[in-house]
N, C-alpha and C positions, 0 to 999 in steps of 0.2 A: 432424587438424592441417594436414594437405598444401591439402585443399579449404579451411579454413579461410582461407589465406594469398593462395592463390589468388583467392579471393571478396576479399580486402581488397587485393591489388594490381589487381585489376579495377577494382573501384570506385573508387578514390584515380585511378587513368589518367583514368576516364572521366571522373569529377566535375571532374579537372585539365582538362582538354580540355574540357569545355563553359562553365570558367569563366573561359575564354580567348575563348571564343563570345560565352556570353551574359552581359549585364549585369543585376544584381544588382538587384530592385525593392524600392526603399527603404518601399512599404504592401507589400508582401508577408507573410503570416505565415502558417508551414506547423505544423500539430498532428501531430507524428508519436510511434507509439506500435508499441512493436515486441509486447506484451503485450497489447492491447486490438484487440477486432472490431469495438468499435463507438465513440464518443464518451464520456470517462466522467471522473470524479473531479476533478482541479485543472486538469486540460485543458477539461473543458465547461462549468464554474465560468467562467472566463476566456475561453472562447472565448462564451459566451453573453454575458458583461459586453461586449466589444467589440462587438456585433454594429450597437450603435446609433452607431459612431464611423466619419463618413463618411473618416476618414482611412485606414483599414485596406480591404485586398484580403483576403478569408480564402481560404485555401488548401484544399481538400478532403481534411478528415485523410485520415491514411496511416497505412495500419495494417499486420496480418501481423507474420509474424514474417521477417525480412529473407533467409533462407537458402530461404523458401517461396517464394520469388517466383519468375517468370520471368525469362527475359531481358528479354523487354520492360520489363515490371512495374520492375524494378531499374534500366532507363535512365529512366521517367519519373521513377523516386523520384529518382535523383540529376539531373535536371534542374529538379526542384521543390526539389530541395533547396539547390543552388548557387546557385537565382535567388529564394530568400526570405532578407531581412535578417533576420529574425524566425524563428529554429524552437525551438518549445517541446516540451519531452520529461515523458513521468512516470515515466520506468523508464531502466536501460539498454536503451543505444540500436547496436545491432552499425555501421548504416549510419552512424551519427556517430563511431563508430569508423574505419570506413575512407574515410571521403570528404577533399577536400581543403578545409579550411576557406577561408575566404574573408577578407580584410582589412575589418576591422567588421563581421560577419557576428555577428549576436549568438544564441550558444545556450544557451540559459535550462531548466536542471532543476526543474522543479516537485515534483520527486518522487514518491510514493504517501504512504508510511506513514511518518505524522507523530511526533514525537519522535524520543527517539535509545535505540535497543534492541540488536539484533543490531547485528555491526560490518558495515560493508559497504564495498566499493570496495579502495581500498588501505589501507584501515585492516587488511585481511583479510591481507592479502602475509607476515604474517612467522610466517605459519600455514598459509599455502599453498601450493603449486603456482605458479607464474608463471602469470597471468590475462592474453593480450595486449588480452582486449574492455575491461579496466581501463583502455586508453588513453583510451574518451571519455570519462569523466569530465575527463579533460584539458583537451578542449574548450570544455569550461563559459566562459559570460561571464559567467554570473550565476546565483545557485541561491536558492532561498527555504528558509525553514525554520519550525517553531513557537511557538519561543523562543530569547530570545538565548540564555541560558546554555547552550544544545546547537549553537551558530554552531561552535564548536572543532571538533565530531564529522565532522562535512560537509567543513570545509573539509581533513578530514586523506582521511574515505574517498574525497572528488574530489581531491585534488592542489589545493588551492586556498588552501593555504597563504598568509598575511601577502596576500591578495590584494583583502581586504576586500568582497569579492563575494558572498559568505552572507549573508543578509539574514532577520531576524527577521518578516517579516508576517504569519504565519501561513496555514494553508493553505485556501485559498478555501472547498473542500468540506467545511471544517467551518462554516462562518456558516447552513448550512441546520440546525446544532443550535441556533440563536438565533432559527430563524423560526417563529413560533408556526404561523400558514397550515401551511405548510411543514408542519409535523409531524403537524396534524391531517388533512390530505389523505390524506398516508402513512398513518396510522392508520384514516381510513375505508378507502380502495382498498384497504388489508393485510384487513377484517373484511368488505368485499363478495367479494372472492376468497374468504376461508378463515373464512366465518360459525360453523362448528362450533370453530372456538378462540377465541370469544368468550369461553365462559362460562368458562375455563379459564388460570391465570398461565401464564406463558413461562418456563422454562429454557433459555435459548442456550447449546449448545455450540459455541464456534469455537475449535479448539486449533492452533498452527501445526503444520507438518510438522515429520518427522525424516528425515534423513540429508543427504548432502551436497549434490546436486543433485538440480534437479525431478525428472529419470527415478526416482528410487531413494527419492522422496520418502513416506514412508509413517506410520504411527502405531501403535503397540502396544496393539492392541482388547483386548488379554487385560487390560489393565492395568482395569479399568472392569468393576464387580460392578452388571450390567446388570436382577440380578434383584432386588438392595438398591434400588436406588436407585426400579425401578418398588413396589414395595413403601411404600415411605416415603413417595411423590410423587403417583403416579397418580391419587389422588382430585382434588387440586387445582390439576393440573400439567399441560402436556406438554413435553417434553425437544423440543429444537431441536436438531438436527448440523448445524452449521456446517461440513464437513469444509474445510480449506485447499485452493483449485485446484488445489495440483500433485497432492495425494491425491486426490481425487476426479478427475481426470483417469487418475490409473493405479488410480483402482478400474473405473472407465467401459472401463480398456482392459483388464481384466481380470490387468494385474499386482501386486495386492494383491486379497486379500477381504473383504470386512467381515463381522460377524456378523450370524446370523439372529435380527431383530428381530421379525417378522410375532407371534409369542406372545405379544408384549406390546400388540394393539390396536394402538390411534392414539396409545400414549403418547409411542413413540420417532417423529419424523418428520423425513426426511433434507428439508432446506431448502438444502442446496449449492448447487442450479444458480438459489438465488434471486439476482438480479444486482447486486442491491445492499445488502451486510453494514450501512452506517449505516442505512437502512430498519430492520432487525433490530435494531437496537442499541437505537432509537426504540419498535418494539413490544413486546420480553423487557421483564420485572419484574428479570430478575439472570442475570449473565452467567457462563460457567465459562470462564475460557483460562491459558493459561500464558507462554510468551515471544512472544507474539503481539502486536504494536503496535495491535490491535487495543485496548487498554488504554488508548493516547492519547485515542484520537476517545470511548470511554466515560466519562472524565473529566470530562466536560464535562455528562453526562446526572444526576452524582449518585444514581445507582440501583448497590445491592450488584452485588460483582464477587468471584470466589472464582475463586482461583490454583490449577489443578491440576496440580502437577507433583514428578510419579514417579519422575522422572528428573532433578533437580536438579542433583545432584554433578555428572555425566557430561553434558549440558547447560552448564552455566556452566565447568567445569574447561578443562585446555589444547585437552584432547584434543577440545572442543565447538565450536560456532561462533563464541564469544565477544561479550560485551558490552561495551557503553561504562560502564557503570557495576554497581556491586554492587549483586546480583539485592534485596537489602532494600531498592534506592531507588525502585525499580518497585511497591514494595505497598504496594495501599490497599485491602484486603482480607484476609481469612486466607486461609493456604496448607495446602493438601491433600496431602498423599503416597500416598492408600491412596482406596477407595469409602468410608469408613467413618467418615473426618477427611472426607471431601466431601461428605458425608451432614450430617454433623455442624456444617460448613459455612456449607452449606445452608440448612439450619433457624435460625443463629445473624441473618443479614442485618446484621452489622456493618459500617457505612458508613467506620468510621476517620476520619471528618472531619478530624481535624490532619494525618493522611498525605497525608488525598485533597487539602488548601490546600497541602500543601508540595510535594506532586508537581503540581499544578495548575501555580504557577507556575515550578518550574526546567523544563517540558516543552513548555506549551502559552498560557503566558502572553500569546503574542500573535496565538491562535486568541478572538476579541470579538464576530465578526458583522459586521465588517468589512475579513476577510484577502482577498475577491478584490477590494477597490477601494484596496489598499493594495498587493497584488501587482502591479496593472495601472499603477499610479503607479512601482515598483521598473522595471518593466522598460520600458516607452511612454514615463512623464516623467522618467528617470532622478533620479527625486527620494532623497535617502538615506530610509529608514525609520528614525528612533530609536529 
């Protein structure tokens, strides 16, 4: 907590101090991503759509996560970040936490994971711990979102109340689920890398994590009847693990184990460090997750999706991370409790069609194939979006 406070009275001095110095560049536009290594999701959506508008300076993303950095590192970030009018985010952001904001200094949340699922921001507070990183969402000028009817959810987890700044465009990096090109490319480059799962359907597993935060983030493998499932599948199948980054990150460090799959061939194959989950969403036949928003961006592909979760009660209950909405308004699929109802499933491929149009438009209704030239008009031509 001590270094914490420290790091955020550092930076607020410095970024105050140099925006006393330097003047603020009205084309400037900085990508900072405290989550991401490299350029990804509604950041490179919208930073590629700009790239042809001689109006804009792009800024050289910024990435890291903001406590890894040097001293250096941390005086350039807050000197690129006091002298861009324009910073877009897709996560929480620690340095927009502690910097000193700027007068018309616009900071634009683009978010990750579209619809409205787990609660997030301060929607979290009256189940938590005091969060002080919860202060940037404060900072927001402007946030986007999937669909109006979830604008409420946003404007409660950022503080943005009656502030009319959530905006329904949808989110850029889904229009590449409307681009035929687009999909087919993905689908050859996916069968010239991995030609032996040609002949074979796809089961994605992408389940999110369990427990509180990323450190301790993990998943109950016992839960999952590893030798049913190769049993019933294997001739026609192979299983995909999607495992969630914070899991797969502390199985990599070695504080979780997963099970020993090698017995079962090439049925079971871990696909985690693949970089891009919509690519997988594009190549699976049918999807296994549970409270994962991964369920938004699938929506849109109309291919079977089966709910596997064990641990419902204790998940959605007080005692869990809690949702924006009850867990029956999220499915458009059947739900699993056991291997056995997953099994069963499985084999059923029930699409729900009247769930999947009702969740279609209260979640992602304004995800069309053309949310990053509707996002770049919200935030460049401050045009309203209806």
């Amino acid at each position: 907590v001590l270094s914490y406070f420290i790091n955020w009275i550092f930076f607020y001095i410095v970024t105050f101090i140099f925006s006393l110095i330097f003047p603020m560049d009205d084309k400037k536009v900085c990508f900072l991503s405290d989550v991401r290594e490299t350029m990804g999701g509604n950041l490179k959506f919208v930073y590629d759509y700009i790239q042809d508008k001689d109006y804009f300076c792009i800024v050289e993303f910024q990435n890291l996560k903001f406590e890894k950095k040097s001293l250096s590192k941390k005086i350039n970030l807050a000197k690129t970040l006091v002298t861009s009018h324009y910073i877009l985010l897709d996560d929480l952001s620690r340095a927009i936490t502690f910097m000193k904001v700027r007068k018309n200094q616009q900071i634009v949340q683009l978010w990750h994971g579209p619809g409205a699922f787990k609660k997030i921001g301060h929607s979290r507070t009256n189940t938590h711990k005091f969060l002080p990183q919860f202060n940037a969402h404060r900072n927001y000028t402007k946030a986007i979102v999937t669909s109006k009817d979830i604008e409420w959810c946003y404007e409660e987890g950022f503080a943005m109340r009656n502030k009319g700044i959530v905006k329904a465009t949808g989110y850029p990096r889904t229009d590449c689920f409307f681009d035929e090109k687009y999909i087919k490319n993905v689908k050859e480059d996916f069968y010239k890398k991995y030609p032996q799962l040609k002949s074979k359907k796809i089961i994605l597993f992408a389940p999110t994590y369990r427990g509180k935060q990323m450190k301790d983030a993990t998943y109950d493998f016992s839960k999952i009847d590893y030798q049913l499932l190769y049993d019933k599948f294997h001739n026609d199948y192979i299983f995909m693990l999607k495992w969630h980054p914070d899991i797969y990150n502390n199985i990599n460090n070695g504080s979780i184990e997963t099970p020993y799959l090698d017995k079962y061939g090439d049925f079971y194959q871990d696909f985690s460090s693949y970089r891009d989950i919509n690519d997988l969403l594009l190549i699976c036949d049918i999807l296994i997750t549970d409270y994962s928003s991964v369920i938004f961006d699938y929506v849109l592909l109309n291919k079977p999706i089966v709910y596997f979760t064990y641990d419902l009660e204790d998940y959605t209950g007080n005692n869990g991370r809690g949702l924006y909405y009850d867990f029956d308004d999220y499915v458009f699929g059947p739900i699993a409790k056991n291997s056995k109802e997953l099994c069963d499933a499985l084999m059923s491929s029930d699409l729900m069609e009247e769930k999947r149009k009702i969740f279609y438009h209260q979640f992602m209704e304004a995800c069309d194939g053309h949310a990053t030239q509707k996002t770049y008009e919200f935030i460049f031509n401050s045009k309203e979006i209806a």
